[in-house]
C-alpha positions in Angstrom: 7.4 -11.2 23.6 3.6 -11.4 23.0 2.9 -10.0 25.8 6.2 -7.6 26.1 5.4 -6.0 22.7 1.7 -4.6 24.2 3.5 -3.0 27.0 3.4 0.7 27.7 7.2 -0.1 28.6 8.2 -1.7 25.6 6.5 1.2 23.7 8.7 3.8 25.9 12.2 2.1 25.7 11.9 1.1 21.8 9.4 3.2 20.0 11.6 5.1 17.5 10.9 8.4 15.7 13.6 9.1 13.2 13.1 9.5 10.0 16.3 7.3 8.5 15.3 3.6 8.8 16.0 1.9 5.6 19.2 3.0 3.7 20.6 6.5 3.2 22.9 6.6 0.2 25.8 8.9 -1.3 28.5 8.1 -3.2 30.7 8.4 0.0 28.7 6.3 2.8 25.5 4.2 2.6 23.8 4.1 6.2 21.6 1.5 7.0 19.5 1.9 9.7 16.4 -1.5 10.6 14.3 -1.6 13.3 14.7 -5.3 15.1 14.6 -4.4 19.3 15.2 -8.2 20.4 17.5 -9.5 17.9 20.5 -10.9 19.3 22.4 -10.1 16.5 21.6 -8.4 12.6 24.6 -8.8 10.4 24.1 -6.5 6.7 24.4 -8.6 3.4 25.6 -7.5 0.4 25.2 -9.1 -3.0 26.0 -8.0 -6.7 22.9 -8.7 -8.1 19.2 -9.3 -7.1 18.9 -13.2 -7.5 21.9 -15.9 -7.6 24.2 -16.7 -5.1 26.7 -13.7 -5.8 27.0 -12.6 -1.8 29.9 -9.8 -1.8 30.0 -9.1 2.0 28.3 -9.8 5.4 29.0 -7.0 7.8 28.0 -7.0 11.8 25.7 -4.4 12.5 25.6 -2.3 15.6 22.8 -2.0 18.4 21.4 1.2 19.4 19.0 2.6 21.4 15.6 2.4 21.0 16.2 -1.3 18.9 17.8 0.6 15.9 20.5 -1.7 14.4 22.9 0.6 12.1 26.1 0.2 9.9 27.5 2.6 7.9 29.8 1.6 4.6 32.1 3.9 3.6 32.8 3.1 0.0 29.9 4.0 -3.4 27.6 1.3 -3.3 25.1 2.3 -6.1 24.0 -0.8 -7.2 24.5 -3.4 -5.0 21.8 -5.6 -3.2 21.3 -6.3 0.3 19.5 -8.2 3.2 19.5 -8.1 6.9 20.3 -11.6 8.6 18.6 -11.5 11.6 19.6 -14.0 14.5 16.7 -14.7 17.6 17.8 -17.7 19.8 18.8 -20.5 17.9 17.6 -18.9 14.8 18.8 -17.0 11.9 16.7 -15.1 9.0 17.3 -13.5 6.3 14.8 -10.7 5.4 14.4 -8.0 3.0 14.3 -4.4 4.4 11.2 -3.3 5.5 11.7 0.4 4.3 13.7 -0.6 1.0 13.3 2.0 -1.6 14.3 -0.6 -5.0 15.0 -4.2 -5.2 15.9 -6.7 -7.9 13.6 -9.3 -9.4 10.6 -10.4 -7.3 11.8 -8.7 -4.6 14.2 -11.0 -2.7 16.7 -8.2 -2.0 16.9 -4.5 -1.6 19.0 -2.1 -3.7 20.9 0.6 -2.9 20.3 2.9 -5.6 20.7 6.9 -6.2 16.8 7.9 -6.5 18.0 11.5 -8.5 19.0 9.0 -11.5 15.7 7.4 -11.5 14.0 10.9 -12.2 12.8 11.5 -16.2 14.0 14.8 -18.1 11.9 17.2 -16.0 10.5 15.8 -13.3 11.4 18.0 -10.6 10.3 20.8 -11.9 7.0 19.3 -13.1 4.0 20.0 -10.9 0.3 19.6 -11.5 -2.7 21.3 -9.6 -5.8 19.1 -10.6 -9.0 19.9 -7.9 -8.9 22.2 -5.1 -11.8 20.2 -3.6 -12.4 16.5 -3.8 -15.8 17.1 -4.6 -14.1 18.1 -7.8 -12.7 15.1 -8.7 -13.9 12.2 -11.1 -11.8 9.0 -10.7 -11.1 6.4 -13.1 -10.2 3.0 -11.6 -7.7 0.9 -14.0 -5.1 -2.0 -13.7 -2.0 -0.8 -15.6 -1.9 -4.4 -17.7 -5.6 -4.4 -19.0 -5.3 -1.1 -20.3 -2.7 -1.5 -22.7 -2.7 -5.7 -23.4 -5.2 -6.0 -26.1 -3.3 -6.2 -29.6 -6.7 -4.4 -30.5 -5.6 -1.4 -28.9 -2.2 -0.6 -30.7 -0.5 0.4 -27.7 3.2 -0.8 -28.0 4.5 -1.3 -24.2 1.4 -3.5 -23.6 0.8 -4.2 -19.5 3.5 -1.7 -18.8 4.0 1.7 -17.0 5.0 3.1 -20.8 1.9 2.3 -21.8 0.9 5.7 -20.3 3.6 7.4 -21.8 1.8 7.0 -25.9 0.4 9.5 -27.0 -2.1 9.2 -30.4 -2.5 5.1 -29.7 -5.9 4.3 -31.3 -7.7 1.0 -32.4 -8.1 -0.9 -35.6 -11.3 1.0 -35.9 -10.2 4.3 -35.1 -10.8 5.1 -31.7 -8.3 6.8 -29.1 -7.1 4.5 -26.4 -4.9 4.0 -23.3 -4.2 8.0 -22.1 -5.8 9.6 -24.2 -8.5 7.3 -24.0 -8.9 8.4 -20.5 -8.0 12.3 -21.1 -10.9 12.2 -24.2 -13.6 10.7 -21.5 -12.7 13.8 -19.5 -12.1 12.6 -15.9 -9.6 14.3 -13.6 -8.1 11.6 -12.1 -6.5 7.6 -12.5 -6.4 5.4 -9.5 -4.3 2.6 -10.2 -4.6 -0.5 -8.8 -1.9 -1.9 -6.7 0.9 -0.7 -8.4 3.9 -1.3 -5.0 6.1 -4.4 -5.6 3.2 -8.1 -4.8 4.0 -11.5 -4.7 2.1 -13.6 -6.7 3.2 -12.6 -10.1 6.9 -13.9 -11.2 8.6 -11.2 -12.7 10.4 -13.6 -14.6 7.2 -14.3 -16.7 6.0 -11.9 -19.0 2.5 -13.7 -19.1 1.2 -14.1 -15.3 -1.7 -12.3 -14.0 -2.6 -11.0 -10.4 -4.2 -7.4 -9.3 -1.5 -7.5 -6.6 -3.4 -7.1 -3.1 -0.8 -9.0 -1.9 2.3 -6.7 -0.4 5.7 -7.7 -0.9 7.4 -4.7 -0.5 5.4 -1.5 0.2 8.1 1.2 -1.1 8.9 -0.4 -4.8 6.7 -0.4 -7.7 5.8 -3.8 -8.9 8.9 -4.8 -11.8 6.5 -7.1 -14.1 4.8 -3.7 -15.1 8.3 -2.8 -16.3 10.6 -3.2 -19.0 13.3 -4.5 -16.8 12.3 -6.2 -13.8 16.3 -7.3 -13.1 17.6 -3.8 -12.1 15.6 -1.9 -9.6 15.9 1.7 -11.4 14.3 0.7 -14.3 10.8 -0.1 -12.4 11.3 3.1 -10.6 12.2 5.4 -13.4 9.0 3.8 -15.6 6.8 4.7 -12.9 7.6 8.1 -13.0 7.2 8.2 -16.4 4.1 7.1 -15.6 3.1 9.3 -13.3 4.7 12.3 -15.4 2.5 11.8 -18.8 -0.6 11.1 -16.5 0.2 14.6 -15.1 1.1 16.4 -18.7 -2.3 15.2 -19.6 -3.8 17.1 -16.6 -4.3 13.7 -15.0 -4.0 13.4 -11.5 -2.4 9.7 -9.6 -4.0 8.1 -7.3 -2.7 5.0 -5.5 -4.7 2.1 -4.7 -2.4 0.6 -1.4 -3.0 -2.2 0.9 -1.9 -1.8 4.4 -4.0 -4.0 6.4 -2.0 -7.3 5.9 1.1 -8.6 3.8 1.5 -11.7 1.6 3.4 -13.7 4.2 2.5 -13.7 7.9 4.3 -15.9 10.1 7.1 -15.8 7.5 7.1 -12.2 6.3 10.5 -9.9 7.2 7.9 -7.7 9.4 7.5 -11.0 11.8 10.9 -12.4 11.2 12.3 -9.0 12.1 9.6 -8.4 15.9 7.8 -11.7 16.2 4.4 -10.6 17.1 4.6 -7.1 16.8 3.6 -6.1 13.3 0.3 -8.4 13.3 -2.9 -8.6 15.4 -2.7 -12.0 16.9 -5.3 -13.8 19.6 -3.9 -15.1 23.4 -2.3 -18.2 21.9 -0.4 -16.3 19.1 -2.6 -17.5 15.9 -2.9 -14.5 13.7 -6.3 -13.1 13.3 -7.5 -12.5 9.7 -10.0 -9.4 8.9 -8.1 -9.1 5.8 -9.7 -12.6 4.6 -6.0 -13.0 3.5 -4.2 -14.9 6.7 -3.2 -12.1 8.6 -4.1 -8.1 9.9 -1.9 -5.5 10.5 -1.5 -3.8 14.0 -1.8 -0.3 12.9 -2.2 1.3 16.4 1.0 0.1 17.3 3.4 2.9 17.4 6.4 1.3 14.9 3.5 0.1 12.9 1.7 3.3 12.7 5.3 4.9 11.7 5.9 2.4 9.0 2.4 3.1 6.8 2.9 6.9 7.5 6.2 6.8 6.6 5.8 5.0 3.0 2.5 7.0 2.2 4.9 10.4 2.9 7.3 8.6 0.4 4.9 8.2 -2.5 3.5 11.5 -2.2 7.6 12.9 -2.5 9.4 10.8 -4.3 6.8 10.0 -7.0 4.0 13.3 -6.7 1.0 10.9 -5.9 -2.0 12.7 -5.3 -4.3 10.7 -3.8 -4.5 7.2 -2.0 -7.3 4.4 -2.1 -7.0 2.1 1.0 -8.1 -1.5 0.7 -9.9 -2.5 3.7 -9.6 0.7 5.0 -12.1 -0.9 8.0 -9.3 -2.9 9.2 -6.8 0.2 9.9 -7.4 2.0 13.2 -8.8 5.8 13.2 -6.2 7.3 14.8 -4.1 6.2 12.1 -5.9 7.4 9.5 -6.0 10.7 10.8 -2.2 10.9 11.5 -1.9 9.6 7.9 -3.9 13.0 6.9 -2.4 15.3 8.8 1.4 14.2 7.9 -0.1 14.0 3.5 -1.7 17.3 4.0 1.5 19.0 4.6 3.3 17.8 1.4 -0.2 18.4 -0.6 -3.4 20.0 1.5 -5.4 18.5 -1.8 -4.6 14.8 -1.2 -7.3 12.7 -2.1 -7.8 9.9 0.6 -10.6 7.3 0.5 -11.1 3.7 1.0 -13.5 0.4 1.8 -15.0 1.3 5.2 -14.9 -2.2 6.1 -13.3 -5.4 6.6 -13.2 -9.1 5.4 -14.3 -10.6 8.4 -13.8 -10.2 11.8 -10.8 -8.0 13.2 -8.2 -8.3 16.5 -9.4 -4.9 17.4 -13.2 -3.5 18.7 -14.8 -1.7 15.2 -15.3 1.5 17.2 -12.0 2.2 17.2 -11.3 0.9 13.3 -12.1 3.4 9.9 -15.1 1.5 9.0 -18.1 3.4 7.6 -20.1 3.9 10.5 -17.5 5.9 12.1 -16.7 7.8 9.6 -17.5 11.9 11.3 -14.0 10.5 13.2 -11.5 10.5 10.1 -13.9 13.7 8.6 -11.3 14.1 6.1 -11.3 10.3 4.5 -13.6 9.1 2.4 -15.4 5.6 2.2 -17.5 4.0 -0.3 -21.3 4.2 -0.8 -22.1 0.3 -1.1 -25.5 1.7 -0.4 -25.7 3.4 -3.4 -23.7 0.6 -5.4 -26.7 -1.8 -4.4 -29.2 0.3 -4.6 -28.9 0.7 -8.2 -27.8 -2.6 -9.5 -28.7 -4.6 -6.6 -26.5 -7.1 -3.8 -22.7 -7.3 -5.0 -22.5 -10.7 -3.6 -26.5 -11.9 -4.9 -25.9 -11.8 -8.9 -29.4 -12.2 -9.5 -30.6 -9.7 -7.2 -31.8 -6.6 -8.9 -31.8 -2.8 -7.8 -33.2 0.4 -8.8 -31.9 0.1 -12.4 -33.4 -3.3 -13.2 -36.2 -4.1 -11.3 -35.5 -3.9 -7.9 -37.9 -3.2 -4.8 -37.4 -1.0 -2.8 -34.5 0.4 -3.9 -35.3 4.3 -4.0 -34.0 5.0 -0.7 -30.7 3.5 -0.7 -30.5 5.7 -4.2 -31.5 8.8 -2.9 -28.7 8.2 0.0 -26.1 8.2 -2.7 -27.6 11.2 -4.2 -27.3 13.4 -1.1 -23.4 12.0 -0.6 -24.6 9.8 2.4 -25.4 13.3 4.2 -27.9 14.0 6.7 -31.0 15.7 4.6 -34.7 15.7 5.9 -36.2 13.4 3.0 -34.4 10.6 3.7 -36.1 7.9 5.4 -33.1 6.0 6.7 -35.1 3.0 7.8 -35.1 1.9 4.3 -31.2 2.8 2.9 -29.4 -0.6 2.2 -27.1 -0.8 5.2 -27.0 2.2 7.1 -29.8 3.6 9.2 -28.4 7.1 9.8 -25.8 9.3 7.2 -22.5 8.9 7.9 -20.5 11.4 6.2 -19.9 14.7 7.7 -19.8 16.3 4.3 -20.0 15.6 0.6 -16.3 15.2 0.5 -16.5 11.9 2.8 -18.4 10.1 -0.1 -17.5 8.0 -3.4 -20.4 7.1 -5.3 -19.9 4.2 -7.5 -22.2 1.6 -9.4 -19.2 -0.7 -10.0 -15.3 -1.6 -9.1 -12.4 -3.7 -10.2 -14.4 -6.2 -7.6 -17.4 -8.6 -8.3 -19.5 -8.9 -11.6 -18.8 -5.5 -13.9 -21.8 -3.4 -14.6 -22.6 -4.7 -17.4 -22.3 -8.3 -16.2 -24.2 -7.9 -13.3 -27.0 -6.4 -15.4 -26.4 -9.5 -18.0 -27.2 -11.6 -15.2 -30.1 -10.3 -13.3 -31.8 -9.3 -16.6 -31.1 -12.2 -19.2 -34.6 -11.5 -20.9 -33.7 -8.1 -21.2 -33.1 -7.1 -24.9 -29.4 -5.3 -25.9 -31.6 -2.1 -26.3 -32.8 -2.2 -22.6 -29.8 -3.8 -21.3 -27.9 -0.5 -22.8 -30.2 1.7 -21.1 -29.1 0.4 -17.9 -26.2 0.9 -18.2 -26.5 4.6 -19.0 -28.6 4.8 -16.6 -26.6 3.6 -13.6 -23.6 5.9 -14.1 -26.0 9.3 -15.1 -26.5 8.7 -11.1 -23.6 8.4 -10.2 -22.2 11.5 -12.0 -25.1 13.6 -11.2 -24.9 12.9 -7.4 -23.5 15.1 -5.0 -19.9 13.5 -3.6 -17.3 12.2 -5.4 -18.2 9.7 -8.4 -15.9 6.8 -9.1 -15.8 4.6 -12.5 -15.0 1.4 -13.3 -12.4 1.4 -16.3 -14.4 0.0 -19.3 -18.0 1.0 -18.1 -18.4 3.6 -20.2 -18.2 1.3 -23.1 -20.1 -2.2 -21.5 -17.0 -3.9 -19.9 -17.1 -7.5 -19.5 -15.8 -10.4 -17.8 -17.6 -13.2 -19.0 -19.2 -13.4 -15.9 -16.5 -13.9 -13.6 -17.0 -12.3 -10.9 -13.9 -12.3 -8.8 -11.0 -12.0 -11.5 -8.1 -11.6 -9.4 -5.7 -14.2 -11.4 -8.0 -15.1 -14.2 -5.4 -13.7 -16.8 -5.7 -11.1 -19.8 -8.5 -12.8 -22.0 -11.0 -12.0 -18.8 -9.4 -8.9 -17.2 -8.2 -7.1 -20.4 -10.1 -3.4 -21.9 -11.5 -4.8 -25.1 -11.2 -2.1 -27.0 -13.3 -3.5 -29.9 -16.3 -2.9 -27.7 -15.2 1.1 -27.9 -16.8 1.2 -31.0 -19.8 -1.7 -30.6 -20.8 0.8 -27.6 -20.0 4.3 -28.7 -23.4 5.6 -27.4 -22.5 4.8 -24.2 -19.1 5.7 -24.0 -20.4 9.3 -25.9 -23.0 9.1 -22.9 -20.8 8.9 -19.9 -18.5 11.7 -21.6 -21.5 13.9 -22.0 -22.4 13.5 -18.7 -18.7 14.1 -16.9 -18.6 17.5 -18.8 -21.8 18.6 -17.2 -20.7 17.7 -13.9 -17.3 19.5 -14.3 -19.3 22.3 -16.0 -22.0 22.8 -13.4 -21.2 23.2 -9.6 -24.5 22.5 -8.8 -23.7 18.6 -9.0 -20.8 18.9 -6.4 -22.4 21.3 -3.7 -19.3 21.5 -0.9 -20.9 21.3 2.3 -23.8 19.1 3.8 -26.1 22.6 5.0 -26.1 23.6 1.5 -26.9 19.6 0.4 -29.6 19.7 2.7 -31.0 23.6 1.7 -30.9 23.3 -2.3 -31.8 19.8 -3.3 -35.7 19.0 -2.7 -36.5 15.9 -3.4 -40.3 15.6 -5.5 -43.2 13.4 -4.3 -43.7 10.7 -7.1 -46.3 8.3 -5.7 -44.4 5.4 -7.8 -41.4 2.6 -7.7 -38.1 3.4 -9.5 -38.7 7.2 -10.4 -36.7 9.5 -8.6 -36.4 12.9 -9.2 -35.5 16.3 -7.1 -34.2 19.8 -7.5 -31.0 21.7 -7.3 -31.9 25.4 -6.8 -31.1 29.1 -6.1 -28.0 28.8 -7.7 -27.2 25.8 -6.1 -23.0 25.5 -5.8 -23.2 29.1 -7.4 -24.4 27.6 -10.6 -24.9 29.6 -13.5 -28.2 27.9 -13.9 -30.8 28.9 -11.5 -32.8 25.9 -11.1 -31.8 22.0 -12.2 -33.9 19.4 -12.7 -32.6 16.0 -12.3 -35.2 13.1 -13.0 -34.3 9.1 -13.1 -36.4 6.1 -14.0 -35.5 2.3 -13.8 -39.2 1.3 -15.3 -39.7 0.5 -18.7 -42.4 2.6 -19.4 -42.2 5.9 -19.2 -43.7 7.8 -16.5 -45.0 11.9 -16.7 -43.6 13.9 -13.6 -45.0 17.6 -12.0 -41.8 20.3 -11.8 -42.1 23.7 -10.8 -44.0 25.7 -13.6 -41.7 27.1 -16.1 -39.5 26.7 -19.4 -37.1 23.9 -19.1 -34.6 23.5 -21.5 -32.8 19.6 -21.7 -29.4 18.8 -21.6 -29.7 15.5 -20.3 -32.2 12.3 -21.9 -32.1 9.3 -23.0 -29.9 9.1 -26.2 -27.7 12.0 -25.3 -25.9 13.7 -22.5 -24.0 16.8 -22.2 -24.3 21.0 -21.9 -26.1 21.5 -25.0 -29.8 22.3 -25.0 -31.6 19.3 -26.7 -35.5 20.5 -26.3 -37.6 23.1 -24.6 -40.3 21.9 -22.5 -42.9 24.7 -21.5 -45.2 24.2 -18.3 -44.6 21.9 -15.6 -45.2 18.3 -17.0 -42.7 16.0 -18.3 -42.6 12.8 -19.4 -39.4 10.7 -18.9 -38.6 7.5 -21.1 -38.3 4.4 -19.1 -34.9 3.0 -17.5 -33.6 6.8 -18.7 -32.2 10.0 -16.9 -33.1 13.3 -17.8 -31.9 16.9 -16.2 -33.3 19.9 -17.2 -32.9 23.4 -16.4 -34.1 27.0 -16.1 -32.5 30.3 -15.6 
């Protein structure tokens, strides 16, 4: 088989293109279709609930061509459970179906379910239109328990999907949280972390903790997130609930998925099903592990390619998900990823796609022919993330002490002024000295999402609690206004870690995957301890949704209308946006940053330059006019400025 499974023969005779694997249900006949080529026989089981030993039925299935194994029961079956029990040689398996749309606690069993039931009072005629481009959009990155846990919050459904469904939730001080938290700060969109049905948390508990990058089942939300993890509608139904007050608040969804390796390997129904065929493994059949997690996925495999497609073109139907975050996108083969594109783009030709243009060590297939950063101008419609950027300003992820343009760092302008131009090609870049990459690699703005901190590693504010113990609360603060008034003014797409605007800690811990809710939880007490901030970042999103000039749409007009200034110092950066840049009602913007302490006085273009942008505040409004062409900027401050 290891060798069989490579074959262009094997991929003739059993590559399948139907659209029907999994179950098809009506209140007449339930077909069930599963992929399994060289199974010598796959019997159907059918139980009355999700756990227990309450088998109903075990029912031969039949062989077809291309290695489809098919029954069809002729009788309602809404509500009833199943597995396939698969028998190779002298063994026998029995796995959960690959394409299962619901399933009953933890996800041991499928359910046959009728997915019209599962939709809330007005879902299908609900529809939402956030961005046309995806230089439009800012996203917010937040795992549905730590939004809503915190008693200090006064959300009721806390670490649920309902959370997102309250409306007028606000803290013991008075400030908005959960959605309209989120609406209030003004961004356009809420990726969610892994939100499909993982492993490592028991649904049975109500007080175990995991981010879930661990796949179970990639078709079913995850049940501990619902009220009702027994019965497989209830899951479903509360996600589109979910997704439905997200979108009522002119919120679009994106999905944070993980389709470069599964919980289980050598055990997982994928393997039990093809041996071999689902993962990357070396000549003597040991899996290899870019994930970092025990096992890769084979994406260029035809059945493989089919099965990521085909649950990615599910989302975006059944639940209206408008955008998808790849984890270890680097792992996943380009020609994948483009097919992925071209299939989302026909349900939605403003899907959002992005994701980590690398790996987690090394992969089972050569990187030119994976969606890793460097070859990015080959999936021109997917973007990645600028770790160039992310360490330029608050310096290495993995080196807590290290510091970067916001604290201290050396050399760090470069690697800033990357992420400012979207990782473009522009003529004032000196690659030599960016962070990681010596040449651009996106093709256009679109291809880039600028962030100065993620769900991963030390938070913002921890990372600058590190690096900068010394530092006093009032400088410490000013860093971390700083480093997200670049990421919002940059040119790309900018991406923010749920809780930055208002100093988000962990305590340190800097890879909080299981740590529970005390660590991972929005502590919504610090809303009010760090209003300025949280009033800063908000200033700061509604001049970038205000002013077109911060999300210019192509790299030509990137490399035409921003012009860098000459400042014959460290850690002051500051350049223009003119002519109209992005059609901009304002002529000529001035955007000025400096990680320093002191302040430092820079030349502009002669003129009278009204402020919108400084250290204490952030927004549209005109603070100060500043006549002539010198200004002085406060240290570890931004500042933009502008003239007709």
């Amino acid at each position: 088989m290891k060798g069989l499974i490579k074959s262009r023969a094997f991929n003739r005779k059993y590559n399948y293109h139907g659209s029907d694997l999994g179950v098809s249900y009506n209140a007449q006949v339930s077909l069930f279709k599963v992929w399994s080529p060289k199974a010598a026989s796959v019997s159907l089981v059918l139980y009355s609930s999700g756990d227990g030993d309450t088998k109903l039925e075990e029912i031969p299935m039949n062989l077809y061509a291309k290695g489809i194994w098919s029954i069809s029961v002729h009788r309602d079956l809404k509500g009833v459970y199943y597995t396939y029990k698969v028998c190779r040689g002298e063994s026998t398996y029995e796995v959960v179906d690959p394409y299962a749309k619901a399933c009953g606690v933890n996800g041991n069993r499928g359910m046959i379910i009728d997915l019209a039931e599962t939709n809330p009072e007005g879902w299908d005629t609900h529809s939402i239109d956030i961005v046309k481009k995806a230089t439009d959009a800012i996203i917010y990155e937040v795992h549905i328990r730590d939004l809503s846990i915190d008693d200090y919050g006064n959300i009721k459904h806390k670490g649920k999907y309902l959370a997102f469904t309250e409306n007028g939730t606000k803290s013991k001080d008075g400030m908005t949280t959960g959605i309209d938290h989120i609406k209030e700060l003004g961004v356009t969109h809420v990726q969610l972390m892994p939100c499909y049905d993982y492993l490592t948390v028991d649904e049975t508990k109500s007080t175990e903790y995991n981010w879930g990058y661990d796949p179970l089942n990639y078709n079913i939300p995850e049940g501990s997130y619902s009220t009702d993890p027994y019965h497989g509608e209830v899951r479903i139904k509360e996600f589109k609930q979910a997704i439905m007050a997200l979108h009522e608040q002119g919120l679009g969804v994106i999905m944070d998925v993980v389709y470069n390796h599964t919980a289980y390997s050598e055990d997982s129904p994928l393997n039990k099903l093809v041996p071999n065929y689902y993962y990357r493994t070396n000549g003597i059949g040991r899996f290899y592990n870019g994930s970092a997690c025990g096992n890769e996925i084979a994406s260029e495999r035809h059945m493989v390619r089919k099965m990521i497609a085909d649950s990615l073109i599910y989302w975006a139907k059944e639940y209206k998900i408008d955008g998808f975050r790849f984890d270890l996108m680097g792992i996943l083969d380009i020609q994948t990823m483009n097919y992925i594109h071209q299939e989302l783009s026909k349900i939605n030709p403003n899907i959002i796609l992005y994701g980590e243009g690398w790996a987690g060590g090394p992969c089972g297939i050569d990187e030119s022919q994976r969606a890793v950063k460097v070859n990015a101008p080959q999936f021109r419609h997917i973007g990645v993330f600028n770790d160039d950027l992310r360490d330029g300003i608050r310096g290495h992820v993995f080196e807590a002490e290290q510091k970067g343009f916001i604290n201290d760092g050396v050399d760090t302008e470069e690697s800033v002024k990357f992420g400012i131009v979207a990782a473009t090609r522009h003529p004032q870049i000196n690659y030599a000295k960016v962070n990681y990459s010596d040449a651009p690699y996106a093709c256009s703005p679109s291809q880039t999402i600028n962030y100065a901190s993620a769900h991963d590693n030390l938070t913002l504010w921890d990372k600058i609690e590190v690096s900068m113990e010394d530092a006093s609360l009032e400088e410490k603060v000013k860093m971390q206004k700083l480093a997200n008034a670049i990421v919002l003014t940059s040119q790309g797409v900018p991406f923010i870690h749920a809780g930055a605007e208002f100093a988000r800690t962990k305590g340190g811990d800097e890879n909080s995957y299981k740590s529970g809710d005390l660590v991972n939880q929005l502590d919504w007490k610090r809303k009010a301890q760090f209003k300025e901030v949280y009033e800063y970042y908000k200033g700061l999103i509604e001049l970038r949704k205000k002013h077109p000039a911060f999300r210019m749409q192509t790299t030509r007009e990137i490399s035409e209308k921003l012009r860098f200034l000459e400042i014959p110092t460290e850690r002051v950066i500051g350049y223009t946006l003119n002519h109209h840049a992005g059609n901009d009602e304002w002529g000529t913007i001035a955007v000025l940053f400096n990680g320093n302490v002191e302040g430092y006085k820079v030349q502009l273009p002669e003129g009278n330059w009204k402020v919108v942008v400084n250290g204490k505040r952030a927004g549209v409004d005109i603070i100060e006019t500043i006549e002539g062409s010198e200004v002085e900027i406060e240290g570890r401050t931004a500042m933009v400025l502008f003239k007709a």
